[in-house]
mmCIF file of the N, C-alpha and C atoms, coordinates in Angstrom:
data_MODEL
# 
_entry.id   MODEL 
# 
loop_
_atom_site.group_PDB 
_atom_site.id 
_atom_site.type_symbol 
_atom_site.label_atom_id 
_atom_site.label_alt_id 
_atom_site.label_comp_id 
_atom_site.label_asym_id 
_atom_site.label_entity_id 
_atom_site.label_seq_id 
_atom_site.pdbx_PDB_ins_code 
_atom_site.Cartn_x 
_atom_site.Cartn_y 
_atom_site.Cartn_z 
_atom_site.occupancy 
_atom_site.B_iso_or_equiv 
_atom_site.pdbx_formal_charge 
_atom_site.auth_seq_id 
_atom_site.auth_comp_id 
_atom_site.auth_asym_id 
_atom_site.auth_atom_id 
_atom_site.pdbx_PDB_model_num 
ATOM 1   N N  . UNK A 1 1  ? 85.775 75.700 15.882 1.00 0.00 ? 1  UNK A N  1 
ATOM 2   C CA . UNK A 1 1  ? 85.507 74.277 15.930 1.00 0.00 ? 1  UNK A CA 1 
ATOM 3   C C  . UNK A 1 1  ? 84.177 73.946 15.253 1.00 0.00 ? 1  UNK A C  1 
ATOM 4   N N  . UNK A 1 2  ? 83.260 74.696 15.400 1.00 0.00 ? 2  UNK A N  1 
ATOM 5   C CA . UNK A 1 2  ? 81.807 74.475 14.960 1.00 0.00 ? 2  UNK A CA 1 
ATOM 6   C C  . UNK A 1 2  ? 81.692 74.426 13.674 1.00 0.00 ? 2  UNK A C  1 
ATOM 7   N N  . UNK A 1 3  ? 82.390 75.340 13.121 1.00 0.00 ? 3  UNK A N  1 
ATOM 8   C CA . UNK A 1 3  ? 82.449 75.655 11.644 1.00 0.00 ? 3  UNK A CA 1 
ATOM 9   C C  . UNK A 1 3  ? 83.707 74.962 10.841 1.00 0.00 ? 3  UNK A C  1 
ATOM 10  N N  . UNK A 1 4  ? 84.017 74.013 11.711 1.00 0.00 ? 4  UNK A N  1 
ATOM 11  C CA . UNK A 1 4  ? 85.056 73.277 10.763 1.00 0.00 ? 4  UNK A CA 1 
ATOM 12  C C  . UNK A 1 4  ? 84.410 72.106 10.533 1.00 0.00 ? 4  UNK A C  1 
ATOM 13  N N  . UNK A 1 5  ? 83.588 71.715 11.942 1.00 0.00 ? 5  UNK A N  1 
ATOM 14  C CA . UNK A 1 5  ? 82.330 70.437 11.882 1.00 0.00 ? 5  UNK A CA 1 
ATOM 15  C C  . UNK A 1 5  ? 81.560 71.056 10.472 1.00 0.00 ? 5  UNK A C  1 
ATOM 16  N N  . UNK A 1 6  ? 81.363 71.529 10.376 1.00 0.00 ? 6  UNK A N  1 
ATOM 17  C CA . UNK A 1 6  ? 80.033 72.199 9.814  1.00 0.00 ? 6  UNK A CA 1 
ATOM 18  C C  . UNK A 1 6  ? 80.635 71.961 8.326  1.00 0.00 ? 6  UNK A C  1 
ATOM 19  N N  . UNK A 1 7  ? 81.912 72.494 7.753  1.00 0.00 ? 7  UNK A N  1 
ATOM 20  C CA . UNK A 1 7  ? 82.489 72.499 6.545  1.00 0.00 ? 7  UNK A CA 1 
ATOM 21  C C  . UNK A 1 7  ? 82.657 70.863 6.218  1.00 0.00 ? 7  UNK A C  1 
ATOM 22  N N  . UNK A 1 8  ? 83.374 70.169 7.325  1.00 0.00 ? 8  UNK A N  1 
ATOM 23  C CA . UNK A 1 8  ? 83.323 68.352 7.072  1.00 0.00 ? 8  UNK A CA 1 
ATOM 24  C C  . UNK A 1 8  ? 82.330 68.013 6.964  1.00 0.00 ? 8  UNK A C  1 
ATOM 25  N N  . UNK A 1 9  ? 80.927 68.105 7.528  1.00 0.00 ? 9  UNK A N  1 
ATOM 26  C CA . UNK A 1 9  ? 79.701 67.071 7.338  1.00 0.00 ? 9  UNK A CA 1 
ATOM 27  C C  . UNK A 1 9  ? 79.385 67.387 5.790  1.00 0.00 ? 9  UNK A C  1 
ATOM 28  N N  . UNK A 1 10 ? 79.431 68.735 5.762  1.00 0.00 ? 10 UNK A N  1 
ATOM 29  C CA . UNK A 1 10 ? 79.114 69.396 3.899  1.00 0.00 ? 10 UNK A CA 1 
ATOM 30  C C  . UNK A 1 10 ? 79.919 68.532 2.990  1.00 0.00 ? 10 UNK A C  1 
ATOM 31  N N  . UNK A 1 11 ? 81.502 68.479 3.656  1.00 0.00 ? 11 UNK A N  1 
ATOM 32  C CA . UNK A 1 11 ? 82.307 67.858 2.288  1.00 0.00 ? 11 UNK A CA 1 
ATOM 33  C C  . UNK A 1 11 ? 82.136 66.442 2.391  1.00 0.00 ? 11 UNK A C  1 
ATOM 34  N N  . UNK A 1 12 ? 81.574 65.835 3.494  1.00 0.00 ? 12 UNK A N  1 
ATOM 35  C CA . UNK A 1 12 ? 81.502 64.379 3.965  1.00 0.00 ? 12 UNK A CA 1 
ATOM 36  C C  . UNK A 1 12 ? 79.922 63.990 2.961  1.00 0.00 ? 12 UNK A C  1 
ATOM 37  N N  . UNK A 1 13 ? 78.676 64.799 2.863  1.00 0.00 ? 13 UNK A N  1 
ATOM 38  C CA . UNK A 1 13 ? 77.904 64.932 2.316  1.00 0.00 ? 13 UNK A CA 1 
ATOM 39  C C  . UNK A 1 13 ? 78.063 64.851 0.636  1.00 0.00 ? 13 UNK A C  1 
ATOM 40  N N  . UNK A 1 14 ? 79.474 65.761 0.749  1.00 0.00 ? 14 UNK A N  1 
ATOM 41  C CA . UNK A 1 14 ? 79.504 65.635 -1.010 1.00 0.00 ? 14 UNK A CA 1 
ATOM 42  C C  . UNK A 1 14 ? 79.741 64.123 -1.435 1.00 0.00 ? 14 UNK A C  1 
ATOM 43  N N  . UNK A 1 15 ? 81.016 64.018 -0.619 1.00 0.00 ? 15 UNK A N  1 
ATOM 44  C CA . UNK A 1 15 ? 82.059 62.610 -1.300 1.00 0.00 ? 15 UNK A CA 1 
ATOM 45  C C  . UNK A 1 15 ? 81.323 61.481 -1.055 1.00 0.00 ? 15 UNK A C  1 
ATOM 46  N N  . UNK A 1 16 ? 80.321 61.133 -0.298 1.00 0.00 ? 16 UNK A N  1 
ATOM 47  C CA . UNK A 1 16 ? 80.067 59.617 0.014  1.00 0.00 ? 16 UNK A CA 1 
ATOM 48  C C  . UNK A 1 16 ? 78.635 59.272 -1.059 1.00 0.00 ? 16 UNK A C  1 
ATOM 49  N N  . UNK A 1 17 ? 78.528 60.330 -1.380 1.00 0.00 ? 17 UNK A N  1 
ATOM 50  C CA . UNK A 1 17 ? 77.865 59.228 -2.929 1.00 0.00 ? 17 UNK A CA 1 
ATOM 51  C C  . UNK A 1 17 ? 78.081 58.557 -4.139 1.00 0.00 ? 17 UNK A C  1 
ATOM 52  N N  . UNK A 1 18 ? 79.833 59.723 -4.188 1.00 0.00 ? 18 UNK A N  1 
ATOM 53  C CA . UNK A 1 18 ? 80.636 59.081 -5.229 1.00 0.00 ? 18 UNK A CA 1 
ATOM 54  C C  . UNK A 1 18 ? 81.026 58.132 -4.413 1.00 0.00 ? 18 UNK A C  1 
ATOM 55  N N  . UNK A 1 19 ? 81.680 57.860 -3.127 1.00 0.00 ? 19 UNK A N  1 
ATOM 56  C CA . UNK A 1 19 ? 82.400 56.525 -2.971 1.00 0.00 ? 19 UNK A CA 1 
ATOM 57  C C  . UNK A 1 19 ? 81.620 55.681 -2.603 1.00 0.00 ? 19 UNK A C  1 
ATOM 58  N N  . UNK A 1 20 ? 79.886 55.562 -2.506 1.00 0.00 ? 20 UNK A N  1 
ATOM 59  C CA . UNK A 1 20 ? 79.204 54.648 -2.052 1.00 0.00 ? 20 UNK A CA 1 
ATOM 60  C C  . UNK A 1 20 ? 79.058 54.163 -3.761 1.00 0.00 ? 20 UNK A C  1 
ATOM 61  N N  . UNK A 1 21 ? 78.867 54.616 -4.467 1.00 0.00 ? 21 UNK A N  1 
ATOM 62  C CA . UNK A 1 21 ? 78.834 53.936 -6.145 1.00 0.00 ? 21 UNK A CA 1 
ATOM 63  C C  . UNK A 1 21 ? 79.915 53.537 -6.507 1.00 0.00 ? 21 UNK A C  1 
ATOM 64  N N  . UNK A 1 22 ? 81.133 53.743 -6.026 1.00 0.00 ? 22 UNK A N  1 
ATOM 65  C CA . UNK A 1 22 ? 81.886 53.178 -6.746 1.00 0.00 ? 22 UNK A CA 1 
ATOM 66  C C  . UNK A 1 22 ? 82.408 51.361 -5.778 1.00 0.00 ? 22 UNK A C  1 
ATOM 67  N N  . UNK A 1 23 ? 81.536 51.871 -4.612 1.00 0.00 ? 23 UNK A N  1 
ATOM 68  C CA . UNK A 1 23 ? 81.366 50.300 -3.828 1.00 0.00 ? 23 UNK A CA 1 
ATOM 69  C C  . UNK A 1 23 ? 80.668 49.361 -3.516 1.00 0.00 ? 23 UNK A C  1 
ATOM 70  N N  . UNK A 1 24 ? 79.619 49.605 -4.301 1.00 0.00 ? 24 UNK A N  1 
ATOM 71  C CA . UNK A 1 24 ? 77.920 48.986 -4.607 1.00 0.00 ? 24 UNK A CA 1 
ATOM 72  C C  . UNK A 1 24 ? 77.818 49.191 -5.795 1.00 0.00 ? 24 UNK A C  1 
ATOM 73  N N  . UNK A 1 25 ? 76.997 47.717 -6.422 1.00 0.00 ? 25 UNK A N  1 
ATOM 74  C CA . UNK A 1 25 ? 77.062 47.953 -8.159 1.00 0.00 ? 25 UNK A CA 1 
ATOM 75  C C  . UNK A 1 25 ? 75.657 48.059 -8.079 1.00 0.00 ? 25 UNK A C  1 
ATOM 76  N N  . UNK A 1 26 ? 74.481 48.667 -7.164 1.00 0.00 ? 26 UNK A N  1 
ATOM 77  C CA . UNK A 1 26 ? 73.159 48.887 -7.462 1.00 0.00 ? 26 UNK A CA 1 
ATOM 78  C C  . UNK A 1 26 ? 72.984 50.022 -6.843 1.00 0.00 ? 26 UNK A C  1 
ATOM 79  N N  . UNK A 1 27 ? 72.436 50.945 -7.852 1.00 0.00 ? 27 UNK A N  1 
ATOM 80  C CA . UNK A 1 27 ? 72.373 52.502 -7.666 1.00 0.00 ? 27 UNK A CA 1 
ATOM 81  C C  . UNK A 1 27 ? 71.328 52.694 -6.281 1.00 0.00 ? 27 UNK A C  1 
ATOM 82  N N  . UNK A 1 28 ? 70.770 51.783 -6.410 1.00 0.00 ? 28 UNK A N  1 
ATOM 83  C CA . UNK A 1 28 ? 68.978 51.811 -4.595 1.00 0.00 ? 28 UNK A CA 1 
ATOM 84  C C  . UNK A 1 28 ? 70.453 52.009 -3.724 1.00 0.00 ? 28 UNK A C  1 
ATOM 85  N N  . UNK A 1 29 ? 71.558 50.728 -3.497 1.00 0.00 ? 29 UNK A N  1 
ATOM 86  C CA . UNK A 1 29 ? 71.903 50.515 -2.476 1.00 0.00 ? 29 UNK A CA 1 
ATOM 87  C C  . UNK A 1 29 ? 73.187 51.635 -1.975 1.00 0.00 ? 29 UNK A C  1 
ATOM 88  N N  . UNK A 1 30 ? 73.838 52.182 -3.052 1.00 0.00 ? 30 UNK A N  1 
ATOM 89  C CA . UNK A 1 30 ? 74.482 53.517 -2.978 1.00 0.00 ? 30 UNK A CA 1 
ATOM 90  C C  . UNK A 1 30 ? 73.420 54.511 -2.516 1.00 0.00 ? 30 UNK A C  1 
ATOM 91  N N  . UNK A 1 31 ? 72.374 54.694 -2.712 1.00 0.00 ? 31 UNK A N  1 
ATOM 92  C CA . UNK A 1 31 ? 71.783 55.758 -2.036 1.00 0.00 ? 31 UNK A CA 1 
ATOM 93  C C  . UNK A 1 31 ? 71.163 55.229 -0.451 1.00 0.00 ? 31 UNK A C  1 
ATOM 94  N N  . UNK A 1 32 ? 71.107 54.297 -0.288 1.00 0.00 ? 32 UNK A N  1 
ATOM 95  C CA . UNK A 1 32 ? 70.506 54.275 1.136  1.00 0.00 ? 32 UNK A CA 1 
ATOM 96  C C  . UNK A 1 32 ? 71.850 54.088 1.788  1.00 0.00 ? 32 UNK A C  1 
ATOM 97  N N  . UNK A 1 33 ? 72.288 53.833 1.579  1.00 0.00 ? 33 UNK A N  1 
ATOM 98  C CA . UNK A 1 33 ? 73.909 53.912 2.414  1.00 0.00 ? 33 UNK A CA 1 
ATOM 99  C C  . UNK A 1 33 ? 74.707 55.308 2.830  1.00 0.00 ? 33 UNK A C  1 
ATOM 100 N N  . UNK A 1 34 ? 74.456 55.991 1.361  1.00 0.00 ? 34 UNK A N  1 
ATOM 101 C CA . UNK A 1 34 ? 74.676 57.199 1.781  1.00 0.00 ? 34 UNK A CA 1 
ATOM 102 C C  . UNK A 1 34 ? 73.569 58.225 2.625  1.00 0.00 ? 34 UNK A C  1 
ATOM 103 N N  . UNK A 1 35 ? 72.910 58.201 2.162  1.00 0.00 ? 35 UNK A N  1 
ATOM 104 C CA . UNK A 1 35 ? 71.567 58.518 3.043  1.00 0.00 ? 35 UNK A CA 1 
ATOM 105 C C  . UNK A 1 35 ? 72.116 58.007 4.917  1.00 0.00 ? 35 UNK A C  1 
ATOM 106 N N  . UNK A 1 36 ? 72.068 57.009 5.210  1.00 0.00 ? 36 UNK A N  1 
ATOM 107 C CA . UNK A 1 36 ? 72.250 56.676 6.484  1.00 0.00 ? 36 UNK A CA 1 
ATOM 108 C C  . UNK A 1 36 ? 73.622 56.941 7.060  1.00 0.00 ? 36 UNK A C  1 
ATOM 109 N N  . UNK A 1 37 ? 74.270 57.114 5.904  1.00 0.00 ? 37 UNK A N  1 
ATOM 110 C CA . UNK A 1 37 ? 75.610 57.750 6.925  1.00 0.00 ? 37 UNK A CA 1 
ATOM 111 C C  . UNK A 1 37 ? 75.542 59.243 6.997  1.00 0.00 ? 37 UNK A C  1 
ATOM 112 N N  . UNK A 1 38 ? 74.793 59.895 5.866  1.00 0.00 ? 38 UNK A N  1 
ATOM 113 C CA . UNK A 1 38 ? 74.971 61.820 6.127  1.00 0.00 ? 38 UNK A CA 1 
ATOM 114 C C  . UNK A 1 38 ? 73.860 61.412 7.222  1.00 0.00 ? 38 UNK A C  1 
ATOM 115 N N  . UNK A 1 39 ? 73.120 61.111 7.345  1.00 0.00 ? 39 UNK A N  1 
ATOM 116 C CA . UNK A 1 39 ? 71.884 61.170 8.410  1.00 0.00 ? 39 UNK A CA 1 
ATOM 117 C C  . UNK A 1 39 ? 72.528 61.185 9.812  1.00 0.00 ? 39 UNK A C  1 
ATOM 118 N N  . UNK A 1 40 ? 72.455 59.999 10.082 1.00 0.00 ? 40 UNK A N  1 
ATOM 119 C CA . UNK A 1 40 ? 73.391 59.835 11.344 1.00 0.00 ? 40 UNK A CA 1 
ATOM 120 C C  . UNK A 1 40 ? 74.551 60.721 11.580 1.00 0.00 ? 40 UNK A C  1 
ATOM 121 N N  . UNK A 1 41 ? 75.353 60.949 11.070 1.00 0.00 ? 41 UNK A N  1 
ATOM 122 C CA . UNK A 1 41 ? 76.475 62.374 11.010 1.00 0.00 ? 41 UNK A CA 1 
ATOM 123 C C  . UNK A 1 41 ? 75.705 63.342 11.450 1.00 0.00 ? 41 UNK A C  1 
ATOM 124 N N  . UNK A 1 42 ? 74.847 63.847 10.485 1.00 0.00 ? 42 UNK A N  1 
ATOM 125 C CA . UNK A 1 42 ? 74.285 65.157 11.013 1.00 0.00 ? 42 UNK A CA 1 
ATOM 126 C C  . UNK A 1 42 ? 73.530 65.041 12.465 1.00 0.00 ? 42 UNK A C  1 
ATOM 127 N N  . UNK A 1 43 ? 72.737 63.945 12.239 1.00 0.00 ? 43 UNK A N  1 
ATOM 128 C CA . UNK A 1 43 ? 71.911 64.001 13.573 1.00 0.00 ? 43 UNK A CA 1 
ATOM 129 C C  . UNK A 1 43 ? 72.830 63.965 15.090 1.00 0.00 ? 43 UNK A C  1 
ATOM 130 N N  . UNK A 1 44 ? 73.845 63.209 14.822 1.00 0.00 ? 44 UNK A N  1 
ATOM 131 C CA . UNK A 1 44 ? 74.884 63.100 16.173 1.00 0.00 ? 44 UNK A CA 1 
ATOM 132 C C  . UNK A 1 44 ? 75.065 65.138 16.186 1.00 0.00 ? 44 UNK A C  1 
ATOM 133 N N  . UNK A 1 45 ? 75.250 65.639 15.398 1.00 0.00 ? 45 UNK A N  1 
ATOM 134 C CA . UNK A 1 45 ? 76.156 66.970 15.491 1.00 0.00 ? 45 UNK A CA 1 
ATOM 135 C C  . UNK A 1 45 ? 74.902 67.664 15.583 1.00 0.00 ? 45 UNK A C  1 
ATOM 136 N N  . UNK A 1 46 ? 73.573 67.527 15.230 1.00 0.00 ? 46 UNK A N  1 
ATOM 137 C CA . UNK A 1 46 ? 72.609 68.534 16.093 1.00 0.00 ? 46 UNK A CA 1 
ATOM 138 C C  . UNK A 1 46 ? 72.465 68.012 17.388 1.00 0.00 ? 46 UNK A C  1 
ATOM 139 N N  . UNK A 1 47 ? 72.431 66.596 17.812 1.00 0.00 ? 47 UNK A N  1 
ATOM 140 C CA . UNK A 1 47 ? 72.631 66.478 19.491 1.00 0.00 ? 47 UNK A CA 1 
ATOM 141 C C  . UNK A 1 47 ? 73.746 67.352 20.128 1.00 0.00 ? 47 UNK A C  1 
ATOM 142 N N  . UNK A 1 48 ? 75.032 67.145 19.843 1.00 0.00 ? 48 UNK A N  1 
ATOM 143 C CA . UNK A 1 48 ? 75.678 68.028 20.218 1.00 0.00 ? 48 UNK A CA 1 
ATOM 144 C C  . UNK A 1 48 ? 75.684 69.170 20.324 1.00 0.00 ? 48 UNK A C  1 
ATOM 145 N N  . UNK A 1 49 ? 74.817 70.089 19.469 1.00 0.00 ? 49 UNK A N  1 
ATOM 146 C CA . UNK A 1 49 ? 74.806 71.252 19.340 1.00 0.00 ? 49 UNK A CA 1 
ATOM 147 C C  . UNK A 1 49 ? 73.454 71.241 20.405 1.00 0.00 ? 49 UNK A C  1 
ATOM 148 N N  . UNK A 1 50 ? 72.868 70.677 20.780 1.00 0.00 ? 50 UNK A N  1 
ATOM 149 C CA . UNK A 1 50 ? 71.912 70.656 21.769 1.00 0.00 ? 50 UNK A CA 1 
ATOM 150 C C  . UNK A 1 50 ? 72.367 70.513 23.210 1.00 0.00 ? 50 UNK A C  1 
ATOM 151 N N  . UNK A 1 51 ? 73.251 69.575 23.662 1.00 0.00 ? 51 UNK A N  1 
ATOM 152 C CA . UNK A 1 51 ? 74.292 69.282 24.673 1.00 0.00 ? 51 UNK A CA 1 
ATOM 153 C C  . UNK A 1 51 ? 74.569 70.315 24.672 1.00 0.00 ? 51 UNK A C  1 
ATOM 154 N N  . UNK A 1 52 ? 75.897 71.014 23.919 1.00 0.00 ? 52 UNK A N  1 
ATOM 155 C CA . UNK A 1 52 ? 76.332 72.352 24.379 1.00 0.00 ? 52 UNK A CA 1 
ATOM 156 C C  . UNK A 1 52 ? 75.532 73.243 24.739 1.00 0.00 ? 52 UNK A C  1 
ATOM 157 N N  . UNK A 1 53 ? 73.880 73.343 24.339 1.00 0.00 ? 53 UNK A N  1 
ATOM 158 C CA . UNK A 1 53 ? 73.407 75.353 24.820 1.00 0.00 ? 53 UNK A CA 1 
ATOM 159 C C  . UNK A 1 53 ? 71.957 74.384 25.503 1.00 0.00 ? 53 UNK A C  1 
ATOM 160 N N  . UNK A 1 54 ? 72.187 74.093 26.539 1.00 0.00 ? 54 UNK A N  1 
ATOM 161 C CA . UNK A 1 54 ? 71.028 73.157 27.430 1.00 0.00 ? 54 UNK A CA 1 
ATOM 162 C C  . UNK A 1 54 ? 69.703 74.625 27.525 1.00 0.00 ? 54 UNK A C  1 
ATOM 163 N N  . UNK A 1 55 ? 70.561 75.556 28.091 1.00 0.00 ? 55 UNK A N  1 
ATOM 164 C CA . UNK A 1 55 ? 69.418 76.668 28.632 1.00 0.00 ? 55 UNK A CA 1 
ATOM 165 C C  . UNK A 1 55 ? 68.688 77.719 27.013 1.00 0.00 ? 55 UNK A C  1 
ATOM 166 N N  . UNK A 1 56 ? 67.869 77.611 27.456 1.00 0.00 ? 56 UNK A N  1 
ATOM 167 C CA . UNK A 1 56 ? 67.321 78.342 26.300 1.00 0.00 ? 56 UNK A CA 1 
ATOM 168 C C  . UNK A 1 56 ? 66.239 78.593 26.315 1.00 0.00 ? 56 UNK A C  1 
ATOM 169 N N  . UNK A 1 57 ? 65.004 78.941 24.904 1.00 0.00 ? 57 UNK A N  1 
ATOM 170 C CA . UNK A 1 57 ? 64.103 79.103 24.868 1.00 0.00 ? 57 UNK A CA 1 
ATOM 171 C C  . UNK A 1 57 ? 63.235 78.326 23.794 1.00 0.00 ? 57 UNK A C  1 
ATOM 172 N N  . UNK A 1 58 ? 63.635 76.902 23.538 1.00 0.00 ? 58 UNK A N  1 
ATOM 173 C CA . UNK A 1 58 ? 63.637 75.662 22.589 1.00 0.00 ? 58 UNK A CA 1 
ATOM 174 C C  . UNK A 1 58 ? 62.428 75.199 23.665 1.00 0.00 ? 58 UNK A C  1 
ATOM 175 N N  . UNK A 1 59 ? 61.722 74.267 23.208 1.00 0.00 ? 59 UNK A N  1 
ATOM 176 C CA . UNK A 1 59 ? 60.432 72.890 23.639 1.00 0.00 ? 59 UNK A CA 1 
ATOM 177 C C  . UNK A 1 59 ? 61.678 72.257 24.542 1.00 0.00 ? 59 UNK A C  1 
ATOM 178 N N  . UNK A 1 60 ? 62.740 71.602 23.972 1.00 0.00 ? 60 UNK A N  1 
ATOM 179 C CA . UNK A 1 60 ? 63.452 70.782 24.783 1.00 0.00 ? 60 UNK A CA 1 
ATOM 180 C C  . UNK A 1 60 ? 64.288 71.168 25.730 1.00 0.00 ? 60 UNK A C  1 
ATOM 181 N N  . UNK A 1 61 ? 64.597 72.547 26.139 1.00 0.00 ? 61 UNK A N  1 
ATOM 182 C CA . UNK A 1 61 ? 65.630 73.128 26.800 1.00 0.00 ? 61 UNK A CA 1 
ATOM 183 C C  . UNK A 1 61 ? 65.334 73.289 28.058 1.00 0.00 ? 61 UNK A C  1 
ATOM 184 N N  . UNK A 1 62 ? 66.186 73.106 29.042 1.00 0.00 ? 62 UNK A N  1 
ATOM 185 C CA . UNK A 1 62 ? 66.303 72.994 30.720 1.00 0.00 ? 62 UNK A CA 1 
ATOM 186 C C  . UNK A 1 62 ? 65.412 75.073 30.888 1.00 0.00 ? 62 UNK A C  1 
ATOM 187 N N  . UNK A 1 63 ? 64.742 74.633 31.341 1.00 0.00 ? 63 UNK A N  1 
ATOM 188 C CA . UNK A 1 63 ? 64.426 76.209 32.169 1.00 0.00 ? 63 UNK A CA 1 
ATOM 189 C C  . UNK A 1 63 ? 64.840 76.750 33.632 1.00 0.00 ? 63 UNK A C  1 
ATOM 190 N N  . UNK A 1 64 ? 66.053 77.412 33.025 1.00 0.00 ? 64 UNK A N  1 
ATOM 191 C CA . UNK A 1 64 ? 67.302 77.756 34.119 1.00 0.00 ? 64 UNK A CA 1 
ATOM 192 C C  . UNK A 1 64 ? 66.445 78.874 35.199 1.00 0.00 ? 64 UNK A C  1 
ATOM 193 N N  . UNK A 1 65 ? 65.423 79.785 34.858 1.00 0.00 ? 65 UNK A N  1 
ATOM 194 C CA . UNK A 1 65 ? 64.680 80.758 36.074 1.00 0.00 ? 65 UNK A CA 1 
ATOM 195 C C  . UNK A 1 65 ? 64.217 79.807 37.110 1.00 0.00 ? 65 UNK A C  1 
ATOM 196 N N  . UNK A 1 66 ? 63.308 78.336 36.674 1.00 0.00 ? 66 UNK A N  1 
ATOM 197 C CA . UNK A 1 66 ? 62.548 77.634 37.860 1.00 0.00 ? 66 UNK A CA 1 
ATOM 198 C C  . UNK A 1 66 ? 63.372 77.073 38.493 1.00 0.00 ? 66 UNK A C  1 
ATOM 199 N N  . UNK A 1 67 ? 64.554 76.471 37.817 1.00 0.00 ? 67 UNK A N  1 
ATOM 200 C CA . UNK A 1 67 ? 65.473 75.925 38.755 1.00 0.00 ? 67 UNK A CA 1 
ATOM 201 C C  . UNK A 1 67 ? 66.190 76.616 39.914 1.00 0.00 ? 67 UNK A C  1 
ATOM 202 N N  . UNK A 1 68 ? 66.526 77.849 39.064 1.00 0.00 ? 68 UNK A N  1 
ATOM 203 C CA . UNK A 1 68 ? 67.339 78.670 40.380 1.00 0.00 ? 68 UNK A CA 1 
ATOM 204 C C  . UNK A 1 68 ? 66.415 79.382 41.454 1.00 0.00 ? 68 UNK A C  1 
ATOM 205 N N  . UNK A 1 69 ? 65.062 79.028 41.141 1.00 0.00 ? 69 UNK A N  1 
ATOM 206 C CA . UNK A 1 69 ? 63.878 79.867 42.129 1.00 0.00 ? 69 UNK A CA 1 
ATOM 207 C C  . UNK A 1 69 ? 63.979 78.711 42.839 1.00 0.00 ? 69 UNK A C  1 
ATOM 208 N N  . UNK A 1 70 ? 63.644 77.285 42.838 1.00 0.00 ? 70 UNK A N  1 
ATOM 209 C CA . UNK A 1 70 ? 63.713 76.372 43.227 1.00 0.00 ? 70 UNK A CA 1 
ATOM 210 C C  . UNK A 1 70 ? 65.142 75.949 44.335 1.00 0.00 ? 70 UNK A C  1 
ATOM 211 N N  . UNK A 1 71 ? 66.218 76.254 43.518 1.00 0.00 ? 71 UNK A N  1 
ATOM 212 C CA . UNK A 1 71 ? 67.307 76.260 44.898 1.00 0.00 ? 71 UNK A CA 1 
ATOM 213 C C  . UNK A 1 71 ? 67.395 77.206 45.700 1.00 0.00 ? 71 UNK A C  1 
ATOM 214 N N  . UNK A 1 72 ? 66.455 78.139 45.116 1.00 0.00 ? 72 UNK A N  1 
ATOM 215 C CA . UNK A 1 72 ? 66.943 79.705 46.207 1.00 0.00 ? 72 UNK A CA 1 
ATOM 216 C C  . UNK A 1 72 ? 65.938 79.199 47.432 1.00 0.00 ? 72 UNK A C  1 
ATOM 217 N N  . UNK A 1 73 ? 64.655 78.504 47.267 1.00 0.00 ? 73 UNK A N  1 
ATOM 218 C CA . UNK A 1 73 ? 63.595 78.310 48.504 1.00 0.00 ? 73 UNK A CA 1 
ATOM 219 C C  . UNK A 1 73 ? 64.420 76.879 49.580 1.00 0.00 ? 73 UNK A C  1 
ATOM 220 N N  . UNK A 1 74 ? 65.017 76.293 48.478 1.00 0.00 ? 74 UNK A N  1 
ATOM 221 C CA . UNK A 1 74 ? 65.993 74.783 49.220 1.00 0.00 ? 74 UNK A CA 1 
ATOM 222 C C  . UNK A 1 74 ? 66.970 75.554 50.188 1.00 0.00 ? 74 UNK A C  1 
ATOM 223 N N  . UNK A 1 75 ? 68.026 76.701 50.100 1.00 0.00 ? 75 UNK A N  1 
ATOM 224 C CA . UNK A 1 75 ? 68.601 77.405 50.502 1.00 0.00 ? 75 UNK A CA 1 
ATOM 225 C C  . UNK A 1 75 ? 68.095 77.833 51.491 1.00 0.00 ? 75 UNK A C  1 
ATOM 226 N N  . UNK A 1 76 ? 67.027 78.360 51.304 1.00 0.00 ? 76 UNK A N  1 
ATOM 227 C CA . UNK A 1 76 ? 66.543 79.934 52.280 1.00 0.00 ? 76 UNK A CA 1 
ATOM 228 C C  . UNK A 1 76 ? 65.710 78.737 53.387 1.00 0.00 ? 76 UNK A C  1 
ATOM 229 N N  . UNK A 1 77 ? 65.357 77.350 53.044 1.00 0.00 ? 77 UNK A N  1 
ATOM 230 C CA . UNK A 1 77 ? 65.198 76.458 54.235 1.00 0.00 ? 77 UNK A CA 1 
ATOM 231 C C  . UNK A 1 77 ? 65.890 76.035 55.257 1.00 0.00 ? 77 UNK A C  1 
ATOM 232 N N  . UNK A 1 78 ? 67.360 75.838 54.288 1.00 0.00 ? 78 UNK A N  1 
ATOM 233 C CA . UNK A 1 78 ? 68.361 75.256 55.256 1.00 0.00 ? 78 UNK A CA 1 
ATOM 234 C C  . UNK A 1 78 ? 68.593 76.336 56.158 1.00 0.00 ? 78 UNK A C  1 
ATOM 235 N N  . UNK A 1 79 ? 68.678 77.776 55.787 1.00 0.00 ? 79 UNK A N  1 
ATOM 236 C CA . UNK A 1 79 ? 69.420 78.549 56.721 1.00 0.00 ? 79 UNK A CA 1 
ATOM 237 C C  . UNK A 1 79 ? 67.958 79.257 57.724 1.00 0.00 ? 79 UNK A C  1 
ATOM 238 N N  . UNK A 1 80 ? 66.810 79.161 57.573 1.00 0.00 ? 80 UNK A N  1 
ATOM 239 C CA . UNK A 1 80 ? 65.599 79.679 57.790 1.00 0.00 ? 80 UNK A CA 1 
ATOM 240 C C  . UNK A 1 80 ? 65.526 79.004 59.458 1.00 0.00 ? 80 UNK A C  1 
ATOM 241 N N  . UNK A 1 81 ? 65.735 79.500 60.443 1.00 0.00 ? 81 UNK A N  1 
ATOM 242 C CA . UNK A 1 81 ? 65.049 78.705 61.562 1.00 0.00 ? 81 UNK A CA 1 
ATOM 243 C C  . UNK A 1 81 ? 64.003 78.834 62.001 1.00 0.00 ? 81 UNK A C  1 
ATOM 244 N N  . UNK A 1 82 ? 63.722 77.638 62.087 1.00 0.00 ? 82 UNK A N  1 
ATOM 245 C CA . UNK A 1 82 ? 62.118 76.722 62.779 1.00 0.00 ? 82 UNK A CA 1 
ATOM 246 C C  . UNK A 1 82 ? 61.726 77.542 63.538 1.00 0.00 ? 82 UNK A C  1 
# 
């Protein structure tokens, strides 16, 4: 699946500068058009690719050790008597 995304944004990348010129008669406005549609394409499909692998070792990624240290002390309260 990843790599079929991956082959469409490439061929989606190729074709939309020929079909943004042949639908705008000013060469500026074929390129910012195309520009904002590969942009947005790609950027949606690196979110996704971010969505799918949350845990990791990225700036933005959930840190799965504190959390599960964190439910293990929530746990070991509930069952811990006073």
């Amino acid at each position: 699946y990843a790599q079929t995304c991956d082959c469409l944004l490439i061929l989606h990348w190729l074709v939309v500068p020929l079909v943004t010129s042949q639908w705008t008669t000013n060469p500026l406005w074929a390129g910012v058009f195309s520009f904002i549609q590969v942009f947005i394409l790609w950027s949606l499909n690196n979110i996704a690719i971010e969505i799918e692998h949350p845990f990791g070792r990225d700036v933005n990624d959930l840190d799965a050790a504190s959390m599960q240290l964190e439910m293990n002390r929530h746990l070991h309260r509930l069952v811990d008597p006073l």
